[in-house]
N, C-alpha and C positions, 0 to 999 in steps of 0.2 A: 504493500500500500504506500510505502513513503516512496517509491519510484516511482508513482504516479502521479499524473498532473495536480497543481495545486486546486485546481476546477476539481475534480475527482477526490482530492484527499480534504477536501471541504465542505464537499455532500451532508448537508443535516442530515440525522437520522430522525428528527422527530418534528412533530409539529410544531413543536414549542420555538426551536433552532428558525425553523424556515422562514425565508423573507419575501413578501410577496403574494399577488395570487388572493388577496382578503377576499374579495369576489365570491370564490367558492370554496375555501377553507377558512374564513374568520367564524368566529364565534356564531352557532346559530345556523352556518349557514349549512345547506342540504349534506354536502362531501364529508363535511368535518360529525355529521352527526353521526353519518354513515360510517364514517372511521372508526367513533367512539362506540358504534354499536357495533363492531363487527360485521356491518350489512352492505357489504359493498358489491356493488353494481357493475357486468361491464358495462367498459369507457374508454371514448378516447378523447385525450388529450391534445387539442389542435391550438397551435400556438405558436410564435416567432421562436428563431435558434437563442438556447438560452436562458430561454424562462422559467425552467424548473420542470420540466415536464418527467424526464427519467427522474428527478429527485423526489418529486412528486408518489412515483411508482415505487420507488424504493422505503420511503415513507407512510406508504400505507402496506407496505410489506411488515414489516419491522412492527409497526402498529397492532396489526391482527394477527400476528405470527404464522401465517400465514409462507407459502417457501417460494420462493421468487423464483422465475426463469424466464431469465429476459433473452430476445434473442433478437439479431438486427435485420429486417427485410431486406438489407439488402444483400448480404449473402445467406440468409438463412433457406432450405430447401421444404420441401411438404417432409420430408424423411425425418427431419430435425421435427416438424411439427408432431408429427405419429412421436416421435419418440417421446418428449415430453407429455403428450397427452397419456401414453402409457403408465408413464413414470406418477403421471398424478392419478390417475387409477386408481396404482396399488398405493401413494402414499393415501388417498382417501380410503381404501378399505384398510388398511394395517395402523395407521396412527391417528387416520381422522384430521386429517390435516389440509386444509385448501391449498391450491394453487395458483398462483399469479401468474400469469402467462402475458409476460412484455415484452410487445410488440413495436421498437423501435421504427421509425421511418413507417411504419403501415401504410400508407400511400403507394409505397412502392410495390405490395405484394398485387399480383397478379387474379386475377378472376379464382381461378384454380388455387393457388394459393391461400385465398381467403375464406372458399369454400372448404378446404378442409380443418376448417377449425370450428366452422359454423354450429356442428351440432354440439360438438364438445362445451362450446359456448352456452347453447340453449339449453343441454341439461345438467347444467351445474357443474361438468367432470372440469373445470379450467375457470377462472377469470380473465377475460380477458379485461388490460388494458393497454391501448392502443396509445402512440405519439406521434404527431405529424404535423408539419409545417404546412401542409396544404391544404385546402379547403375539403373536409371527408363528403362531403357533399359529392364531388363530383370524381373524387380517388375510391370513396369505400362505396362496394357493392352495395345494393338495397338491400338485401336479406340481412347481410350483417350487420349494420347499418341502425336497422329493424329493432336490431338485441342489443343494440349499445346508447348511453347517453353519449353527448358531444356535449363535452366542457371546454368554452374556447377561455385560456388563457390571456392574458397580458403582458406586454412588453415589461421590465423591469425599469420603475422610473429611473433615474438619475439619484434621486435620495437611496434609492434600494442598492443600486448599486456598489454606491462610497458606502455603505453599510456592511457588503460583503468586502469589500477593498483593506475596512479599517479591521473588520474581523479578522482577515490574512496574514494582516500585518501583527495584532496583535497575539496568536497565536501560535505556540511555542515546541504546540505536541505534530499537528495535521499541518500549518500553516505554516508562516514564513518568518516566526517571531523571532527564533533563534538566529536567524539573522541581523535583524536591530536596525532594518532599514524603516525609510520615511520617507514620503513622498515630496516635494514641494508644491505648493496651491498650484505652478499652472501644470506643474505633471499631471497632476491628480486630476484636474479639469481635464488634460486632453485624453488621457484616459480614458475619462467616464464619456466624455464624448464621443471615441474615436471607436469605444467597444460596443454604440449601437444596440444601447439597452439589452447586451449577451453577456452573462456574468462568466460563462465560460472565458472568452474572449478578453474581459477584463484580468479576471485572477491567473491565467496563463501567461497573458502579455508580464502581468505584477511578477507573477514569478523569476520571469527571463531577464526585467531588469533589474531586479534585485541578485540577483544570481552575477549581474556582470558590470556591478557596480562596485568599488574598489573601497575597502570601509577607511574613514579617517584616522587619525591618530587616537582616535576618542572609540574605533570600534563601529562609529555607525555609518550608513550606507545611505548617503543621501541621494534618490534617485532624484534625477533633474529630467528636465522637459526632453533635452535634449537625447539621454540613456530612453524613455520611454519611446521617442518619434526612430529612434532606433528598432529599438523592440517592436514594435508595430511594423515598421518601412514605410512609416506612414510621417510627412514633415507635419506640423503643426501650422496651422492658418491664423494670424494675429486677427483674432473673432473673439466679440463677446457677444452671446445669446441672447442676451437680458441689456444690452447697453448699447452705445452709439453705433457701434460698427453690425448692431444689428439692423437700427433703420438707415444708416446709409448704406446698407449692400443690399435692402429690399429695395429701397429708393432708386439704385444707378441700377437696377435690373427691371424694376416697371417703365424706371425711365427710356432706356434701353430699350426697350420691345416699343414701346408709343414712339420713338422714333424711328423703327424700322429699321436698328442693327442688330441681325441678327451676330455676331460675331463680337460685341459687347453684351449681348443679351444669355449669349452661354458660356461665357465668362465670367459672371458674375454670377451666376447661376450654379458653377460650379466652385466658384471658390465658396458659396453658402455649404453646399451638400459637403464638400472634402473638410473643413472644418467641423461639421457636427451638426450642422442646423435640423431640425424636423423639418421632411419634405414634405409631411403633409399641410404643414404651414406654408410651405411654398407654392404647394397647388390650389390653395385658398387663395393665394394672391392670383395667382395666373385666373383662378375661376370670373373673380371680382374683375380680373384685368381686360377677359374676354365679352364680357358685359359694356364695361364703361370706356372702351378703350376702342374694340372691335365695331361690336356690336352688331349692328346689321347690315354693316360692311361686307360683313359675312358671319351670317348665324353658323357656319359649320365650326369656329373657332372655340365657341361652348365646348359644345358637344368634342372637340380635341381634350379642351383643357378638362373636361369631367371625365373624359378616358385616361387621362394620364394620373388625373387623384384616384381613381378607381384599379389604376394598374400599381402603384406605389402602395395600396394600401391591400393589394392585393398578392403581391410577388415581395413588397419589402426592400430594403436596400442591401446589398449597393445596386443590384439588377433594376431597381425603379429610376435610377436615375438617366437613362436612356429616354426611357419615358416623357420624364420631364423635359428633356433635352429636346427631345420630339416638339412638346409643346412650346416651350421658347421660342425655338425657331421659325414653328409654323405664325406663331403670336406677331413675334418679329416682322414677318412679311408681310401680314394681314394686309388688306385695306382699311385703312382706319378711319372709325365716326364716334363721335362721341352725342350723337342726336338721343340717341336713348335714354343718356344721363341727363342731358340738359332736359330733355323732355319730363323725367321725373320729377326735376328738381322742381321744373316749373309749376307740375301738379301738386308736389307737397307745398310750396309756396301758397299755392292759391287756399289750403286745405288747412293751413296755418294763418292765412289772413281771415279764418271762419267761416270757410265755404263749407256747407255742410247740407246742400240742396239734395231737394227729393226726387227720386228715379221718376222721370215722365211716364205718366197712366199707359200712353201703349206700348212703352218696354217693361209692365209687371204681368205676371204670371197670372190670368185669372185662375186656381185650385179650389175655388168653390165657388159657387153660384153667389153667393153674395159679393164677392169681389166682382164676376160679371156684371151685376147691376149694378155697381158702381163707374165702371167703365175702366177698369180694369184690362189691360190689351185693346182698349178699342183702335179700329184702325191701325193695327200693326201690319207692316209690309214683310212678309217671307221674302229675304231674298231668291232665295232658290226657284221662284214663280218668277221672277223679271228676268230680261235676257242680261246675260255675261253676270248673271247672281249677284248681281247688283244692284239695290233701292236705295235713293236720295228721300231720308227719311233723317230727323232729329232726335242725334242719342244723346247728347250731354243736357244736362239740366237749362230752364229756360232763363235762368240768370247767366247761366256761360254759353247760352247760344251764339254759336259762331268761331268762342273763341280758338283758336288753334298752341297745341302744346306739340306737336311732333313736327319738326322741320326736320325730311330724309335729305342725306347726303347726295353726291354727285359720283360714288365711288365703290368698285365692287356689288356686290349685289342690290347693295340700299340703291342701285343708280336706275335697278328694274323696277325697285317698288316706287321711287321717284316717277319713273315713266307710266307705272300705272297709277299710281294718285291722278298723275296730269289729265287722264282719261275718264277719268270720277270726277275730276273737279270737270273738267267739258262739258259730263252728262246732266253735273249740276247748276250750269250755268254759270259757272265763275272761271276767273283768267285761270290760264294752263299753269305759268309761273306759280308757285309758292315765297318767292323772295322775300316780300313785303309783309312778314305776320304783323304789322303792329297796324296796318292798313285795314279796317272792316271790309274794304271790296275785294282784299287779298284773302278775308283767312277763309279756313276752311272746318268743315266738322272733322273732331277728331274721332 
């Protein structure tokens, strides 16, 4: 055990040790009661590298005394499974004893595969508990599937992290204490940064550079930023999270993209991600960006930036930041309007100076006959009955009739919806042009 990684000779054996995961091991909550009764459930375990997921398994081993045999899909065979299945067989007939049967990677096992554990599952001869990074949804069979809970995990925050770091450090028997190193504040930051909420990742890096750090005169081992971006191969990015060079490098990267460099726009985009920053805070900005920045310049621009938060949140880093990258640069090139934005603004203005007017009679629904005699929809025009499904009828209220809040651009696709307003405002009787909103014989219904 002491040849083993300091991740590995760190492993809590008990609840009480474990950090993380309150979700579904804090007090009360379904997992931990199931622990304490001895009624544990197959399960898998779906969750980012890191999180606790095999310590997890081994702590509910240990827990219910219960005899552990974990084995890794991704070389394990059906042969390996029969045989453990066998084996807990006879431990349940001779000692009475359960089995935990853990299933690293289970993502990776095969149709076949998975099918042969299925019944050993169903009638009690094994527990399974399953562990996998990827969504079991579309990795694990339905049958199996069927007989397992899905406990999805959590990233380890940052505080949990420096939690397990300082544990390492201070201990003397499994950890690194007999060493006598100590981190410096920005080692320790690039660290917890740089190991991407994986305490694996953390306490192995902790290891390597305490191991080849030289002690002073005094004995102790001061690991500097610089032994750590070693340790890693990873350099350090002069970033703070929480401080200036957080909004100036969100800043020259919106800025960046509204001005249509792409090649400042991924550049700044990557010195956020290589430093540490959450991407999914970066695909909130691109989302906001594609909105008020794009807009209907070209609506596909959304729908980019909400595939690229849905792909980082889906696959994880460092493989998400392609992703992003994708979406930077498509952002970058857009055509760009900001009519959408101004058009809001203009609506909440109006909505803040106390406009709070009543929907016009024949745009309400009559749903009962007593709203019909009131006049309720009277005279409402279906589009879909006039030709090119088009009715010159008045939707906004009769204190803003007329007034106009949507001025479309000149550029990208808003250039089409421009072109067709102009053929709506024609059929309405008003100039083709839009230029002049402050003009009454210029504006138009919004």
């Amino acid at each position: 055990m002491q040849n083993a990684p300091l991740a590995t000779r760190m492993r809590p054996n008990s609840l009480h040790t474990f950090v993380g995961q309150e979700h579904v091991i804090g007090k009360g909550r379904v997992l931990r009661r199931a622990i304490e009764s001895d009624r544990i459930p197959s399960m898998i375990f779906w969750g980012p590298p890191g999180c606790g997921k095999t310590t997890l398994a081994y702590i509910i081993a240990n827990s219910t005394g219960a005899h552990f045999s974990p084995v890794s899909a991704v070389s394990a065979s059906v042969n390996d499974l029969r045989r453990i299945v066998q084996q807990a067989t006879e431990r349940r007939k001779v000692h009475v004893q359960k089995t935990i049967l853990f299933i690293d990677e289970i993502h990776r096992f095969n149709k076949t595969q998975q099918d042969a554990v299925l019944p050993y599952v169903e009638d009690g001869t094994v527990t399974l508990i399953g562990a996998t990074t990827e969504n079991p949804s579309f990795e694990v069979t339905s049958p199996l599937l069927s007989r397992t809970r899905v406990l999805p995990l959590k990233p380890l925050s940052e505080d949990e992290i420096q939690i397990l770091i300082h544990r390492a450090l201070m201990d003397k028997f499994q950890g690194i204490g007999e060493l006598n190193a100590k981190l410096a504040p920005d080692a320790m930051s690039h660290l917890i940064g740089m190991s991407n909420h994986d305490a694996r990742v953390a306490l192995n890096t902790l290891e390597t550079a305490a191991q080849n750090t030289t002690p002073n005169t005094e004995g102790e081992r001061l690991i500097t930023l610089s032994v750590i971006e070693d340790a890693l191969q990873r350099r350090a990015v002069l970033y703070d999270r929480a401080g200036e060079q957080h909004y100036d490098l969100i800043s020259a990267l919106h800025k960046s993209m509204r001005d249509s460099d792409p090649d400042a726009s991924i550049y700044w985009l990557a010195m956020m991600l290589e430093a540490g920053e959450d991407p999914l805070y970066i695909a909130r900005r691109m989302v906001r960006f594609a909105s008020e920045d794009v807009g209907m310049a070209d609506p596909q621009a959304l729908v980019v930036a909400m595939a690229a938060q849905q792909a980082v949140h889906f696959i994880g880093m460092p493989e998400g930041n392609l992703a992003l990258a994708e979406a930077a640069v498509y952002l970058a090139t857009a055509p760009k309007s900001n009519s959408l934005y101004e058009a809001y603004n203009k609506v909440r203005e109006e909505i803040k100076g106390g406009s709070s007017e009543s929907v016009p009679m024949h745009l309400r629904n009559p749903v009962t006959p007593l709203m019909q005699e009131m006049g309720y929809g009277k005279d409402y025009k279906y589009a879909h009955d006039y030709p090119d499904h088009f009715v010159d009828q008045q939707h906004l209220p009769d204190a803003l009739k007329g007034k106009k809040f949507y001025t479309p651009g000149n550029f990208g696709y808003e250039k089409q919806v421009l072109t067709r307003l102009k053929a709506w405002w024609q059929k309405k009787g008003k100039p083709e042009s839009g230029e002049e909103p402050e003009e009454p014989e210029e504006d138009i219904e919004s």
